[in-house]
PyMOL Python script that loads the backbone (N, CA, C, O; Angstrom):
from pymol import cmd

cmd.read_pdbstr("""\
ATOM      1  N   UNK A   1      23.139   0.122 -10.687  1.00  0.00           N
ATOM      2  CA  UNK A   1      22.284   0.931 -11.522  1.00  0.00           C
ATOM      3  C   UNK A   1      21.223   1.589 -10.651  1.00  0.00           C
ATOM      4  O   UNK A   1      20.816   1.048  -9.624  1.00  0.00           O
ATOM      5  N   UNK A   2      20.716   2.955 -11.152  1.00  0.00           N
ATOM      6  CA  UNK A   2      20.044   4.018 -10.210  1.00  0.00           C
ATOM      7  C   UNK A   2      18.637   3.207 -10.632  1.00  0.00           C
ATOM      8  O   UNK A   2      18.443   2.389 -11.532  1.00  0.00           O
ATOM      9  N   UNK A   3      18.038   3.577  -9.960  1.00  0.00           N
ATOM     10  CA  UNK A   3      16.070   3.712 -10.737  1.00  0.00           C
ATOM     11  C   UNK A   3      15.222   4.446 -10.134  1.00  0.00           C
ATOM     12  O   UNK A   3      14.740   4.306  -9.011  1.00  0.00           O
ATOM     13  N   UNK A   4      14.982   5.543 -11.209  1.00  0.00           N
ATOM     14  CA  UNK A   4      14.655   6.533 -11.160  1.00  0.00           C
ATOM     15  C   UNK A   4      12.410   6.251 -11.874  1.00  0.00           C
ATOM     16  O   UNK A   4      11.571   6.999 -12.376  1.00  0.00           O
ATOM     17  N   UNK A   5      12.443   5.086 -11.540  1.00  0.00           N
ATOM     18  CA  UNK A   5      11.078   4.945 -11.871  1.00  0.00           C
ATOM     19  C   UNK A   5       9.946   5.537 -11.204  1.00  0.00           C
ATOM     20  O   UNK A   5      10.055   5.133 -10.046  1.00  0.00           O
ATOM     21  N   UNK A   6       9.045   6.176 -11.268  1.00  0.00           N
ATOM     22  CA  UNK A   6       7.880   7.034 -11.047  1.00  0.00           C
ATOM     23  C   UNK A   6       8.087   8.377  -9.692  1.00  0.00           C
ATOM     24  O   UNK A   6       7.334   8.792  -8.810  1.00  0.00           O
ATOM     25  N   UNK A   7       9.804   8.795 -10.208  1.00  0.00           N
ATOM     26  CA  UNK A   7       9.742   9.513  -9.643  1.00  0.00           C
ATOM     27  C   UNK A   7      10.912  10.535 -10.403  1.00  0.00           C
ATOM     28  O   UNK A   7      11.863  10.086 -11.044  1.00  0.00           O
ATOM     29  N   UNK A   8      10.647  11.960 -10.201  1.00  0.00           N
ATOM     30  CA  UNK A   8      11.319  12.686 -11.161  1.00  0.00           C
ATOM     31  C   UNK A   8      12.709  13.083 -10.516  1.00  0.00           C
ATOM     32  O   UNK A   8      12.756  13.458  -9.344  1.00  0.00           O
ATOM     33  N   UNK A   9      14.039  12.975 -11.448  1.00  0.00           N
ATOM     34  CA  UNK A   9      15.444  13.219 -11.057  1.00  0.00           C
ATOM     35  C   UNK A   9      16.036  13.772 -10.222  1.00  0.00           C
ATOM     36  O   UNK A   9      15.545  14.871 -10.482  1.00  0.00           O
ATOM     37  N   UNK A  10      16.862  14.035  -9.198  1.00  0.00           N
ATOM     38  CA  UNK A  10      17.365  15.209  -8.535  1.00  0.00           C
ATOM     39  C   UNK A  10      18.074  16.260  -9.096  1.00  0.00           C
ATOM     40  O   UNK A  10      18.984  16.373  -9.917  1.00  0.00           O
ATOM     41  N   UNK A  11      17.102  17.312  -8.126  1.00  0.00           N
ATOM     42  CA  UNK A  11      17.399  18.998  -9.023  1.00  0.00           C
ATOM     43  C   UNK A  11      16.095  19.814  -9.184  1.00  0.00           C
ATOM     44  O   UNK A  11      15.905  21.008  -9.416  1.00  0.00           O
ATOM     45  N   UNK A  12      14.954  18.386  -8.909  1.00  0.00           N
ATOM     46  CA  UNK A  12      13.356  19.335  -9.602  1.00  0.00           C
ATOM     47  C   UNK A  12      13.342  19.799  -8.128  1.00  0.00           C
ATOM     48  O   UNK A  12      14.063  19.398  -7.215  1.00  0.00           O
ATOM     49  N   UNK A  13      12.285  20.805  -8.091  1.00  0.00           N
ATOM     50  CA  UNK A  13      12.538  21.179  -6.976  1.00  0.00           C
ATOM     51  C   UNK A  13      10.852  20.122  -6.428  1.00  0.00           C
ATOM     52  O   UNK A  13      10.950  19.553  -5.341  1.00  0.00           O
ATOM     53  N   UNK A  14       9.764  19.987  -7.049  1.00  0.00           N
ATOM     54  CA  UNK A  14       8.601  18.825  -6.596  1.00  0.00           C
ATOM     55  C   UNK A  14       9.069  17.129  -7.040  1.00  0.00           C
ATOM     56  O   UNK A  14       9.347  16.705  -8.161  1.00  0.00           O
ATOM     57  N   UNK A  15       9.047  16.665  -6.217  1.00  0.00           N
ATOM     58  CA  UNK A  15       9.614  15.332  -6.178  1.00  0.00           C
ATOM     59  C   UNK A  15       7.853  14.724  -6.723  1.00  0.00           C
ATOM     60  O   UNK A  15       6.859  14.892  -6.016  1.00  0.00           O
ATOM     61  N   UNK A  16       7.835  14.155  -7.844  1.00  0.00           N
ATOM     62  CA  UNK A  16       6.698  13.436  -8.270  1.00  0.00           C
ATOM     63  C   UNK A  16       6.922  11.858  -7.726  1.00  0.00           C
ATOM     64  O   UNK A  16       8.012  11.328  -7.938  1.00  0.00           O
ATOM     65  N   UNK A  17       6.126  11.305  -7.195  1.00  0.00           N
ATOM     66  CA  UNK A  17       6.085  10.252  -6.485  1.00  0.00           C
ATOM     67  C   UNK A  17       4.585   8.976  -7.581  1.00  0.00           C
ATOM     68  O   UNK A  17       3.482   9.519  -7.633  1.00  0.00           O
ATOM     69  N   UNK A  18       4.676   7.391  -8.363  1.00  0.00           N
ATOM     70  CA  UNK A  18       3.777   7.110  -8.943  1.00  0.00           C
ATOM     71  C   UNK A  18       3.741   6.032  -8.059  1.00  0.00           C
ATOM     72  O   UNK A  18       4.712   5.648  -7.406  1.00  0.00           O
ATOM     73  N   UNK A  19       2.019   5.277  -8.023  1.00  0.00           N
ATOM     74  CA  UNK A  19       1.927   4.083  -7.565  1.00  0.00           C
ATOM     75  C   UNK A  19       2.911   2.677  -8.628  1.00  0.00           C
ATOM     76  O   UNK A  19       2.334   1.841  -9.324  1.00  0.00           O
ATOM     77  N   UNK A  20       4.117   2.761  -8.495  1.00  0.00           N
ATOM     78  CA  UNK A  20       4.726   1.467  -9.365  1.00  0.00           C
ATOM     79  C   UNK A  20       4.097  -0.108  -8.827  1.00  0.00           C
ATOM     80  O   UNK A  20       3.285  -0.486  -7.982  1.00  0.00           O
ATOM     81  N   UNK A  21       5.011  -0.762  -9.875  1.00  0.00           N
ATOM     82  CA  UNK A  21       4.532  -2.341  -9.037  1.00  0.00           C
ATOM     83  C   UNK A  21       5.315  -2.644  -8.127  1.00  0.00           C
ATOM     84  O   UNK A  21       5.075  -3.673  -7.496  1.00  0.00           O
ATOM     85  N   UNK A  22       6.536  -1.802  -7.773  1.00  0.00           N
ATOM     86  CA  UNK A  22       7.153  -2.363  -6.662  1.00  0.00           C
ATOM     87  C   UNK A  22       6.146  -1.865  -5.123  1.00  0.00           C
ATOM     88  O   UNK A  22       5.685  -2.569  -4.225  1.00  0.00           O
ATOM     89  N   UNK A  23       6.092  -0.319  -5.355  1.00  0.00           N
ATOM     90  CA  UNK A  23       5.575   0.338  -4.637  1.00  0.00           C
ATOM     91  C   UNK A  23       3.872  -0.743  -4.460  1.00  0.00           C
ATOM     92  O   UNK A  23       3.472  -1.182  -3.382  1.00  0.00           O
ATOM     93  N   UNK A  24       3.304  -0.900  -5.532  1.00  0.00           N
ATOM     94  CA  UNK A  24       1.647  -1.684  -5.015  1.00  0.00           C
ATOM     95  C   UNK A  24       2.225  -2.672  -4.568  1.00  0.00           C
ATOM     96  O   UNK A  24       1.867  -2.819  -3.399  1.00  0.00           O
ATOM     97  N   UNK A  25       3.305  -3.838  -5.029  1.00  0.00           N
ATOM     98  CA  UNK A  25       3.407  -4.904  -4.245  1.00  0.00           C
ATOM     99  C   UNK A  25       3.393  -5.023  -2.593  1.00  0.00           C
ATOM    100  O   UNK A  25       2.740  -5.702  -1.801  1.00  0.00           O
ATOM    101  N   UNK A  26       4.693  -3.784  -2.433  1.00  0.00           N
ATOM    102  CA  UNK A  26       4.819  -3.547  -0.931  1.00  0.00           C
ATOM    103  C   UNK A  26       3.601  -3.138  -0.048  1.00  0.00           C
ATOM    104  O   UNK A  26       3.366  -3.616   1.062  1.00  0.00           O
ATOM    105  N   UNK A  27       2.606  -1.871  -0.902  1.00  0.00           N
ATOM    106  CA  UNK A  27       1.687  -1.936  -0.146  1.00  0.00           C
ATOM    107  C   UNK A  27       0.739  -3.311   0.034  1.00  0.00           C
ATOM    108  O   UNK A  27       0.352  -3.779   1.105  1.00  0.00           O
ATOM    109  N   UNK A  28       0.509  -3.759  -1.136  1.00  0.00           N
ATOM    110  CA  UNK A  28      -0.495  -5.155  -0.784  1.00  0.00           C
ATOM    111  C   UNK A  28       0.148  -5.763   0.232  1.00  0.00           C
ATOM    112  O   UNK A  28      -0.498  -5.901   1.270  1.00  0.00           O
ATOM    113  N   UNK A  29       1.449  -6.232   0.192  1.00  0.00           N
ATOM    114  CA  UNK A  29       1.896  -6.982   0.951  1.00  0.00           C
ATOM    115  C   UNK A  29       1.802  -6.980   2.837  1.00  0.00           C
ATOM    116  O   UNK A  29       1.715  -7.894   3.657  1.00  0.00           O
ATOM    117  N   UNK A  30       1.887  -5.116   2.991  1.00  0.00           N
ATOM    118  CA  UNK A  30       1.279  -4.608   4.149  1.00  0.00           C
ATOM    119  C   UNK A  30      -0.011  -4.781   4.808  1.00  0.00           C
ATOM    120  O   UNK A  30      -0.272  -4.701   6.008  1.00  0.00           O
ATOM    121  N   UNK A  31      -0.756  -5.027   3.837  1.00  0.00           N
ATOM    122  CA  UNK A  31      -1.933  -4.888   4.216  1.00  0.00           C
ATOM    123  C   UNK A  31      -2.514  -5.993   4.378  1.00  0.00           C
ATOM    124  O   UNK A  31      -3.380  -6.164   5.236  1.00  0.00           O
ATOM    125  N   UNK A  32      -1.953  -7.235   3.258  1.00  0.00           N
ATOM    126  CA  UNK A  32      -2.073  -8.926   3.982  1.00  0.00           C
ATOM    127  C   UNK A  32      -1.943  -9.080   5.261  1.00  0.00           C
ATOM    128  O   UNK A  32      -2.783  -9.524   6.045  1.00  0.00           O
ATOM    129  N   UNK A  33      -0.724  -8.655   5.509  1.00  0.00           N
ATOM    130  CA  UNK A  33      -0.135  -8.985   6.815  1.00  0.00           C
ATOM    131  C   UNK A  33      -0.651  -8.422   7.910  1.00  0.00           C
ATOM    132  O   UNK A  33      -0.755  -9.164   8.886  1.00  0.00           O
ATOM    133  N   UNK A  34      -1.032  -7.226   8.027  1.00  0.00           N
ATOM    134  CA  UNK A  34      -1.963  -6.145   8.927  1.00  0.00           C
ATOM    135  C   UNK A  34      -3.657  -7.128   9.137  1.00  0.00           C
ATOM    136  O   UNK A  34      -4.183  -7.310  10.235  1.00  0.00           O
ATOM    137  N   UNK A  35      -4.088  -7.505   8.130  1.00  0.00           N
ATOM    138  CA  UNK A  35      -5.619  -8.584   7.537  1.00  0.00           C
ATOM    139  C   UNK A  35      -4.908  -9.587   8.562  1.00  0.00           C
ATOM    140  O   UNK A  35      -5.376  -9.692   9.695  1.00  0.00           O
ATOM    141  N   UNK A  36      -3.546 -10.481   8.097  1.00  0.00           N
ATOM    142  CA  UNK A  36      -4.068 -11.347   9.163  1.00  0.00           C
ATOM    143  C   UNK A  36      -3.803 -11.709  10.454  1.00  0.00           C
ATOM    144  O   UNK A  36      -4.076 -12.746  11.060  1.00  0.00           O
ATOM    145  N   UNK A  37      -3.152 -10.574  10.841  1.00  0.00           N
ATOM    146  CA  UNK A  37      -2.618 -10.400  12.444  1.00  0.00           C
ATOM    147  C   UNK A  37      -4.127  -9.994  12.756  1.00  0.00           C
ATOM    148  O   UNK A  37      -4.423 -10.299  13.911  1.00  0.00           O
ATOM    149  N   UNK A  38      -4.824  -9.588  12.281  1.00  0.00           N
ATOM    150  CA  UNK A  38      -6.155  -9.080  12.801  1.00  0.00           C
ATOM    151  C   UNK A  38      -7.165 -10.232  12.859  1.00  0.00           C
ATOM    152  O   UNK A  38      -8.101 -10.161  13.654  1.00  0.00           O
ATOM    153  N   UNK A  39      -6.998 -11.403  11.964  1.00  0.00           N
ATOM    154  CA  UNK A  39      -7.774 -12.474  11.854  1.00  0.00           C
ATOM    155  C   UNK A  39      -7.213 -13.105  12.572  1.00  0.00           C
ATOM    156  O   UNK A  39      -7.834 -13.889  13.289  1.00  0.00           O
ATOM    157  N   UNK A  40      -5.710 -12.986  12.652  1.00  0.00           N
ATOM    158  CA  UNK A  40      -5.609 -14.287  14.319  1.00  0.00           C
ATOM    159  C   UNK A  40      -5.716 -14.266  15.513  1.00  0.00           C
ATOM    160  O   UNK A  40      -5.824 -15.119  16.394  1.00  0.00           O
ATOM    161  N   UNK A  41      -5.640 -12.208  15.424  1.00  0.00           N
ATOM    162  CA  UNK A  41      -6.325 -11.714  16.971  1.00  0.00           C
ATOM    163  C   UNK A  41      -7.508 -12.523  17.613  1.00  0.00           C
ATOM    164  O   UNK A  41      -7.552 -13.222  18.625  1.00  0.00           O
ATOM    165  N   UNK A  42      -8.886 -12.030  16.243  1.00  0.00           N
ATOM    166  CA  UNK A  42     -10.190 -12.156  16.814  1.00  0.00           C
ATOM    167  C   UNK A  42     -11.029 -12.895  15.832  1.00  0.00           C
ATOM    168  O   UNK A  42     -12.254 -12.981  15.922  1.00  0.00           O
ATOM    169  N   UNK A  43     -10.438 -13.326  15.065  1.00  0.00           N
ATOM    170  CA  UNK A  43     -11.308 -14.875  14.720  1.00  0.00           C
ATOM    171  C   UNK A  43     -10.547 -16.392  15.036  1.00  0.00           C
ATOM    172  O   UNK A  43     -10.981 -17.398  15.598  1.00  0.00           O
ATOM    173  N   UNK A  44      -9.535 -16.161  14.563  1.00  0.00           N
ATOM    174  CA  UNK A  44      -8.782 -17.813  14.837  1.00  0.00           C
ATOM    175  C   UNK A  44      -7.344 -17.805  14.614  1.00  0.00           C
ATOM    176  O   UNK A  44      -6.704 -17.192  13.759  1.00  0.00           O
ATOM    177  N   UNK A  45      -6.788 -18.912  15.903  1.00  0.00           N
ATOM    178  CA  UNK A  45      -5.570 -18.601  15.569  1.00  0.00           C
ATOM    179  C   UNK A  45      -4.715 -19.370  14.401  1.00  0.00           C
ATOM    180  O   UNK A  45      -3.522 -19.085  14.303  1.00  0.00           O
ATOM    181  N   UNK A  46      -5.128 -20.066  13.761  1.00  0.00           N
ATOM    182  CA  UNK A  46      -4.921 -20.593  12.758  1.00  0.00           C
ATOM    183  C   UNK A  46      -4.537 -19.635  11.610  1.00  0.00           C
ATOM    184  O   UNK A  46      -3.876 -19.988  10.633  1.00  0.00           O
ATOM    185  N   UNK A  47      -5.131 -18.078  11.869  1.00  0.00           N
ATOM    186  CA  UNK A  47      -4.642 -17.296  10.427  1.00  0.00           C
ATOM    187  C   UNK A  47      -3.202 -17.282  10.646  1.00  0.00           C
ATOM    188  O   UNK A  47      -2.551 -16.838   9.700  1.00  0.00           O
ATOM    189  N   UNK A  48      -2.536 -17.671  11.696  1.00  0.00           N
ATOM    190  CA  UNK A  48      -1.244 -17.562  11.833  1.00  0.00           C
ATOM    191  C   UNK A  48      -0.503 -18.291  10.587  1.00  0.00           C
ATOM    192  O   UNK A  48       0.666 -17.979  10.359  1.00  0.00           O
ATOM    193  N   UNK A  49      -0.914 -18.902  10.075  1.00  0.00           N
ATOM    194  CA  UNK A  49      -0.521 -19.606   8.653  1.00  0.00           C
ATOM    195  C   UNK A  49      -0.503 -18.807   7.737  1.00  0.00           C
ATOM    196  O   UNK A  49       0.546 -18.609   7.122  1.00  0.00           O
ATOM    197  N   UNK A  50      -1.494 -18.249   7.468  1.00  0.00           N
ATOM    198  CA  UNK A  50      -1.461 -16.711   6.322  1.00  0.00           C
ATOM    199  C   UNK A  50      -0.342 -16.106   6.617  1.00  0.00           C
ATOM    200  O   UNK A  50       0.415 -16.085   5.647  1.00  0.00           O
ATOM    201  N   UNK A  51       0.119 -15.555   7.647  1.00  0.00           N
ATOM    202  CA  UNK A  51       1.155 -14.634   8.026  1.00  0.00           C
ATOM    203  C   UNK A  51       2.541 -14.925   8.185  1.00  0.00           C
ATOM    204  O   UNK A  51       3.343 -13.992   8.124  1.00  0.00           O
ATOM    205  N   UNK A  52       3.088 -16.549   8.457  1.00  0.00           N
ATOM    206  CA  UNK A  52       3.720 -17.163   7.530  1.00  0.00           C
ATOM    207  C   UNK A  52       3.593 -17.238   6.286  1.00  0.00           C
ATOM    208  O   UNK A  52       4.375 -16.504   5.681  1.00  0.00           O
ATOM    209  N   UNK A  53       2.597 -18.115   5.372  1.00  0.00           N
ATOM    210  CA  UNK A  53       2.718 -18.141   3.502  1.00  0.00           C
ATOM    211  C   UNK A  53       3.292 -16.690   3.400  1.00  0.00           C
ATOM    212  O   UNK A  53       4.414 -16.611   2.899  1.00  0.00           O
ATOM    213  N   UNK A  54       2.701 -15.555   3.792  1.00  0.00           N
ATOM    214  CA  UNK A  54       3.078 -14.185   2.912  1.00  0.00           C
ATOM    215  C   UNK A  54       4.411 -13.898   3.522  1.00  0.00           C
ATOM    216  O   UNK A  54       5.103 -13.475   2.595  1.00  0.00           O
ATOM    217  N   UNK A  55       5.117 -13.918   4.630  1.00  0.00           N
ATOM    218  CA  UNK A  55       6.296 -13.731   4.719  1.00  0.00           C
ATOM    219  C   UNK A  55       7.416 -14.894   4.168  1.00  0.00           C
ATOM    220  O   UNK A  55       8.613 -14.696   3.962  1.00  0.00           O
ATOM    221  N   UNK A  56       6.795 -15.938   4.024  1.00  0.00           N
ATOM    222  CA  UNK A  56       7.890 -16.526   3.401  1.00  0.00           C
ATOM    223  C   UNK A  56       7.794 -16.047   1.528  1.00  0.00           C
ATOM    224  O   UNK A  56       8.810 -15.914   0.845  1.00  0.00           O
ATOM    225  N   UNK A  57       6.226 -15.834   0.934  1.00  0.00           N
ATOM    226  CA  UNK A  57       6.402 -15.564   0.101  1.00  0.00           C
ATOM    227  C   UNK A  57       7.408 -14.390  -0.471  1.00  0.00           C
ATOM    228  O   UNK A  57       7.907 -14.424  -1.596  1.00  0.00           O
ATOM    229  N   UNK A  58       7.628 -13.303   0.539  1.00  0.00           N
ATOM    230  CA  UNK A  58       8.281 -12.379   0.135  1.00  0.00           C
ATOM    231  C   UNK A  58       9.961 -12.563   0.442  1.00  0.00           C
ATOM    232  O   UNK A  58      10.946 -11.998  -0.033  1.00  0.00           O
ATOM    233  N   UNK A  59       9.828 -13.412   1.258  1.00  0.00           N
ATOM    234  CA  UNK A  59      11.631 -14.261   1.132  1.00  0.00           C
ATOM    235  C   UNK A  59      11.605 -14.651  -0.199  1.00  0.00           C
ATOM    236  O   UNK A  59      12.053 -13.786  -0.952  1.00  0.00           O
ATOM    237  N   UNK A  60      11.154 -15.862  -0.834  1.00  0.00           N
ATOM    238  CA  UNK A  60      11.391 -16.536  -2.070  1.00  0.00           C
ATOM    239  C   UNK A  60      11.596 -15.135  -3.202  1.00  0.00           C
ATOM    240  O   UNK A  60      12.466 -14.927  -4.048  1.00  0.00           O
ATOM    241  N   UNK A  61      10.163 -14.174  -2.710  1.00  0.00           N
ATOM    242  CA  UNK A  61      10.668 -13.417  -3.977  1.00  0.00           C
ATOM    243  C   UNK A  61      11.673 -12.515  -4.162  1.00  0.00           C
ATOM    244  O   UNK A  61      11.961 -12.011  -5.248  1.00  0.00           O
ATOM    245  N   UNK A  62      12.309 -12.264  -2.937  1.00  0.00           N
ATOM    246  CA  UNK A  62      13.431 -11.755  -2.381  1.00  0.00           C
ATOM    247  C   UNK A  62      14.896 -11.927  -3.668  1.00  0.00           C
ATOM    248  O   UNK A  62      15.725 -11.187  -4.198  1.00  0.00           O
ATOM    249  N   UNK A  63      14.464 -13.546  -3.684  1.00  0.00           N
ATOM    250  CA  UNK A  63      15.820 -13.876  -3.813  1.00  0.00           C
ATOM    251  C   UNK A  63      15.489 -14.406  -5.367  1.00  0.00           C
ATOM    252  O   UNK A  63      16.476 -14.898  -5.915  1.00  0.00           O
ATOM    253  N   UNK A  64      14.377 -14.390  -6.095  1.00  0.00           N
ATOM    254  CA  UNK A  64      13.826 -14.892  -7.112  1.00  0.00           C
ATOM    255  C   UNK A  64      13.759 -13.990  -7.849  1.00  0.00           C
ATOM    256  O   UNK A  64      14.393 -14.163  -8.890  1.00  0.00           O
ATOM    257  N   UNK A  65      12.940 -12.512  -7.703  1.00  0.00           N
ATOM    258  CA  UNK A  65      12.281 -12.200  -8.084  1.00  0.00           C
ATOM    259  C   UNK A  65      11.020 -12.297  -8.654  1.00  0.00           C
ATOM    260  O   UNK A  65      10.394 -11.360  -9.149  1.00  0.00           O
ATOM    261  N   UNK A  66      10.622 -13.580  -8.566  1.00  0.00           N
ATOM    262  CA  UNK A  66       9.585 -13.787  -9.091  1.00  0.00           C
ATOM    263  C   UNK A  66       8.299 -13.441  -8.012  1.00  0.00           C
ATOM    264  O   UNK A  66       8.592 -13.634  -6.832  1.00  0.00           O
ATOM    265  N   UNK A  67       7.191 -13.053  -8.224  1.00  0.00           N
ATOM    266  CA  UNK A  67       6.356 -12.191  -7.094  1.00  0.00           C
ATOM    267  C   UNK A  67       4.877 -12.926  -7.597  1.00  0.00           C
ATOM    268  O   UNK A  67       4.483 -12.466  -8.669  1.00  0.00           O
ATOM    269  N   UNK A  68       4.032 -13.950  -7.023  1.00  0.00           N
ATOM    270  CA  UNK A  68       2.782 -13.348  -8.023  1.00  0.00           C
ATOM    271  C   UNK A  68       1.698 -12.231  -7.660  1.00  0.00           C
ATOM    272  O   UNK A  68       0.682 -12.349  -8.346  1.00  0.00           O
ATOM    273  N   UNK A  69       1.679 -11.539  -7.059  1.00  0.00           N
ATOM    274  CA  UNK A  69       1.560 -10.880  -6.799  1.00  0.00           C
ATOM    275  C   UNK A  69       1.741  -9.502  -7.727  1.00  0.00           C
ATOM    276  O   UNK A  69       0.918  -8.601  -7.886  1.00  0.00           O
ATOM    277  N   UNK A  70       2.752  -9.599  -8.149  1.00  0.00           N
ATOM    278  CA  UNK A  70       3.447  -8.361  -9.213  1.00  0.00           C
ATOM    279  C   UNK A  70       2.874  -8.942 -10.513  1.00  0.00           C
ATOM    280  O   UNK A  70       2.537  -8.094 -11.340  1.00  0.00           O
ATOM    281  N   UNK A  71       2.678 -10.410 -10.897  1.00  0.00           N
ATOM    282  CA  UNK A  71       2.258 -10.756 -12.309  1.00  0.00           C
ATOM    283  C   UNK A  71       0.709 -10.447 -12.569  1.00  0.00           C
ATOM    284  O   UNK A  71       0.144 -10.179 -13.629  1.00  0.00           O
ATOM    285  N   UNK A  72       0.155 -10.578 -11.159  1.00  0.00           N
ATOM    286  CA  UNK A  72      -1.634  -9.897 -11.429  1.00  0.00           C
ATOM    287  C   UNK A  72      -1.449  -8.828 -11.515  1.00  0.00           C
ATOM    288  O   UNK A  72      -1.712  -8.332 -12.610  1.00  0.00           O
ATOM    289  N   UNK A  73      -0.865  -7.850 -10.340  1.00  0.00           N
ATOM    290  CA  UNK A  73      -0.840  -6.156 -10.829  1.00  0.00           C
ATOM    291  C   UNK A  73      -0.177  -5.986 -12.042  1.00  0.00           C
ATOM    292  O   UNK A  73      -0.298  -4.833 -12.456  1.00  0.00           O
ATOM    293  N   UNK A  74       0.394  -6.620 -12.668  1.00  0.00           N
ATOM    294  CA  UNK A  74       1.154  -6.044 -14.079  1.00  0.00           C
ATOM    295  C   UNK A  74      -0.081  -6.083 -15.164  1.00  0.00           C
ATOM    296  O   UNK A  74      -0.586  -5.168 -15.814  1.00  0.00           O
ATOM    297  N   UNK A  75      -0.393  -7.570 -15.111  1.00  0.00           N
ATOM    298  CA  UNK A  75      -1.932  -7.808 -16.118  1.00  0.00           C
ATOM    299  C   UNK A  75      -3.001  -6.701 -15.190  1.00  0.00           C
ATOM    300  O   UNK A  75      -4.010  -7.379 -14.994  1.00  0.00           O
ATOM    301  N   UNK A  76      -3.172  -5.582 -14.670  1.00  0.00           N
ATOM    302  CA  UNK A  76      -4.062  -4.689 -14.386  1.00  0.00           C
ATOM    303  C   UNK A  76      -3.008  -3.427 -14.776  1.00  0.00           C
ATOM    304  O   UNK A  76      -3.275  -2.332 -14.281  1.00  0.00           O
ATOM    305  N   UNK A  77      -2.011  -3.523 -15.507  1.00  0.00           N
ATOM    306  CA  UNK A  77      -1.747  -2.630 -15.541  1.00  0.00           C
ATOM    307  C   UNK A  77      -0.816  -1.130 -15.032  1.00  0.00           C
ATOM    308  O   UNK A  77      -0.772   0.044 -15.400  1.00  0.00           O
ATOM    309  N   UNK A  78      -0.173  -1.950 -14.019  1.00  0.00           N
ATOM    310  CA  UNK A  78       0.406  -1.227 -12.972  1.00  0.00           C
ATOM    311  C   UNK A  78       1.897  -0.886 -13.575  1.00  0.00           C
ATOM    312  O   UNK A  78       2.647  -1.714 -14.093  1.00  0.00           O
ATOM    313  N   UNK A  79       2.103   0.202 -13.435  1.00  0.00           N
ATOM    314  CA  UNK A  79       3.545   0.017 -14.517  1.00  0.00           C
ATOM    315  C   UNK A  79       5.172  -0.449 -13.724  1.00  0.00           C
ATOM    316  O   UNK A  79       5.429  -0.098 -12.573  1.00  0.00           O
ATOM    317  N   UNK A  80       5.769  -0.957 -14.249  1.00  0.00           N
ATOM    318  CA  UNK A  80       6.392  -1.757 -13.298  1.00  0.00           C
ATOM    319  C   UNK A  80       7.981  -0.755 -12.526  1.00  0.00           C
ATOM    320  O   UNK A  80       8.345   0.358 -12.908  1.00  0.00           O
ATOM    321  N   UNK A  81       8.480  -1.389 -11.683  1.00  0.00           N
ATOM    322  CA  UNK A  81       9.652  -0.067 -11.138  1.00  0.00           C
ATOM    323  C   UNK A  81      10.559  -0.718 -10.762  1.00  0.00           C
ATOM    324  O   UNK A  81      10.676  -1.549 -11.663  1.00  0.00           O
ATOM    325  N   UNK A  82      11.256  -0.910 -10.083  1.00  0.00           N
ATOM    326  CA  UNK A  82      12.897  -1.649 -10.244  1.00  0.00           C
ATOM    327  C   UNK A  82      12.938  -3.155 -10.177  1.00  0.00           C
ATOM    328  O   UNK A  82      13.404  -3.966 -10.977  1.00  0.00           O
ATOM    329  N   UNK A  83      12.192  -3.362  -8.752  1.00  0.00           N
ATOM    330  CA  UNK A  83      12.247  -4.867  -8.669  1.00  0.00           C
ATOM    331  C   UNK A  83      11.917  -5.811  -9.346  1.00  0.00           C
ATOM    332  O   UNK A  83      12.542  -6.846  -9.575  1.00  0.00           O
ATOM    333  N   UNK A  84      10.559  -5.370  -9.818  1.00  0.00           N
ATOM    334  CA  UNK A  84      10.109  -6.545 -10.482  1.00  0.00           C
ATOM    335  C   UNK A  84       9.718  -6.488 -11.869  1.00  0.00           C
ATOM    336  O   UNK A  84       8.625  -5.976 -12.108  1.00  0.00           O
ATOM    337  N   UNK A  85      10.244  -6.816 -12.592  1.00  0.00           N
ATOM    338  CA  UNK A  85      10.655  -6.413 -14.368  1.00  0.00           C
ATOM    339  C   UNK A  85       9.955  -7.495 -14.647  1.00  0.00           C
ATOM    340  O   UNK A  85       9.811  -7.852 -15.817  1.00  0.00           O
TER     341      UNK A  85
END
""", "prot")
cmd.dss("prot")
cmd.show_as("cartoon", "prot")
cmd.util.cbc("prot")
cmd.orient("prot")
């Protein structure tokens, strides 16, 4: 099955592009990970644990779907797009 969520069909000639929850998940998820390669640079190397939890978190949800991550952005509202229903 296609999914055509927050973005308009092929043929328009402006491709409309929306922040979905797949799309915010991935970005949050970037930006954890970017936070704590930067905290284990130059505060401690211990954030190296953060940067494990969030990559394994996104294995489990890989194969789960389940995200929490996607269940707070949904309760704010974020409208949701293929992955995570």
């Amino acid at each position: 099955m296609l999914c055509h969520a927050g973005r308009s069909l092929p043929g328009n000639q402006h491709r409309k592009t929306a922040m979905t929850l797949d799309r915010t998940v991935l970005a949050f998820a970037g930006v954890m990970i970017l936070l704590s390669v930067v905290l284990t640079a130059y505060v401690s190397s211990y954030f190296v644990w953060f940067t494990v939890f969030i990559g394994a978190n996104l294995i489990q949800s890989a194969f789960t779907g389940v995200c929490p991550a996607a269940a707070v952005f949904r309760m704010f509202g974020v409208k949701k797009g293929c992955a995570f229903q």
